[in-house]
C-alpha positions in Angstrom: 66.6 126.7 71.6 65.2 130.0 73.5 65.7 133.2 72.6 64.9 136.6 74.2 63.9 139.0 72.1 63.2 142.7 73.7 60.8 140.9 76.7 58.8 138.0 75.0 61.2 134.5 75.0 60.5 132.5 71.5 61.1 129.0 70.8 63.5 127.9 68.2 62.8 124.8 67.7 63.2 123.0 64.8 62.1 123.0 61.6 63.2 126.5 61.6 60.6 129.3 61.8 61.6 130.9 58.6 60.3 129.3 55.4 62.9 127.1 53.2 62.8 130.1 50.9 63.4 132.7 53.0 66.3 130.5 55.2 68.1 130.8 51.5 67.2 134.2 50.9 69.0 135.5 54.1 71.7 132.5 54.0 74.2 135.4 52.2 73.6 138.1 54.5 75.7 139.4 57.1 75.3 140.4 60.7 74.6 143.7 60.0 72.0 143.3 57.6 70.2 141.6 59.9 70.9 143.8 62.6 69.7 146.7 60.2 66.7 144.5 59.1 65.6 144.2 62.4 65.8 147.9 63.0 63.8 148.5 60.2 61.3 146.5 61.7 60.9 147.8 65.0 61.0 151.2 63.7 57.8 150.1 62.0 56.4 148.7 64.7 58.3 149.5 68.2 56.3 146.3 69.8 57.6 143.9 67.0 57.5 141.1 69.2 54.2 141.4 70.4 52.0 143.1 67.5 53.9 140.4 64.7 55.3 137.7 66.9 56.0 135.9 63.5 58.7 138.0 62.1 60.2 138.8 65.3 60.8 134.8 66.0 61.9 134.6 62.1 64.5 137.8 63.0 65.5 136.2 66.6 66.3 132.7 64.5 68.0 134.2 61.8 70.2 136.6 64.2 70.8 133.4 66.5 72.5 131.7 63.0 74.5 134.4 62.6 76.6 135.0 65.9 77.1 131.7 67.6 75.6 131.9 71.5 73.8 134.7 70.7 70.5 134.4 72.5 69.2 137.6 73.6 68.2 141.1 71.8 66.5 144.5 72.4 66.2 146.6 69.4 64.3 150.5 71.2 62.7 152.4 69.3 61.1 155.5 70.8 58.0 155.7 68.5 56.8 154.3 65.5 57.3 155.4 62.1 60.7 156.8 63.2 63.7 156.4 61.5 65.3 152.9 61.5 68.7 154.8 62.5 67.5 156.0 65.6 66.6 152.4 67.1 69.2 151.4 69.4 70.0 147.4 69.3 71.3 145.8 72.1 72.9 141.9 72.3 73.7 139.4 74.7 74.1 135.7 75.2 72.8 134.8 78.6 72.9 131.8 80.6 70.7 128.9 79.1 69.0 128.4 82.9 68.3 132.1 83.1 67.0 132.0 79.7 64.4 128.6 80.8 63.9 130.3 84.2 62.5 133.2 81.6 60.9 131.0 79.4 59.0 129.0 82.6 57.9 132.5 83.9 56.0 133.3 80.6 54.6 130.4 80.7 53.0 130.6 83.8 51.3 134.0 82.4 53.6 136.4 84.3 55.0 139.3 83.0 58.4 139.5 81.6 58.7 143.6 80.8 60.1 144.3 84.4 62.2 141.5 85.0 64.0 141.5 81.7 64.5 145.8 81.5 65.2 145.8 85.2 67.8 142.5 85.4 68.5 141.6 81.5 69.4 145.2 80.0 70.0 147.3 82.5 67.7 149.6 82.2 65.5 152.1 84.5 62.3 152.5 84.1 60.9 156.0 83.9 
């Protein structure tokens, strides 16, 4: 399984990324916990899924668990160290080929930051 998280597509293969521990830990929560975990985290560190790409796949697998199709999100923050309410998530489930046309691009070493603010979120670059 692929998932898009802000511009950097993880794997989700099997077993899961999360340790057995910490799949049971977060079994109980809901959506919104994880949707305010992940904000915590990005408010920490806005680049999440590049500085720790570890917690951001074990926050992609675990928010793809708890909204079936769900394969895509953007948490923004606008700096680090702000607030956790101030980062703005974003969700989608896309298309699996445009997901693996994605997935194929970063493999070949090409950027993804562009393609996915520009044609996955819809938003306009400064």
């Amino acid at each position: 399984m692929l998932f898009l998280l802000n511009d950097v597509v993880f794997t989700l293969e099997p077993p899961s990324p999360a340790p057995l521990k910490d799949e049971r830990r977060f079994a109980p929560l809901e959506l919104d916990s994880l949707i305010e975990l992940g904000c915590e985290l990005f408010s920490e560190h806005p680049q999440l899924q590049r500085t720790h790409p570890e917690r951001a796949r074990r926050l992609a697998w675990l928010l793809s668990r708890k909204t079936e199709g769900l394969n895509a999100a953007l948490f923004t923050a606008p700096e680090a160290g702000c607030l956790p309410e101030v980062v703005e998530p974003r969700f989608c489930a896309l298309p699996l080929p445009t997901l693996d046309q994605l997935y194929q691009r970063a493999i070949a070493g090409q950027s993804l930051s562009e393609t996915t603010e520009r044609d996955i979120w819809g938003l306009v670059a400064a």
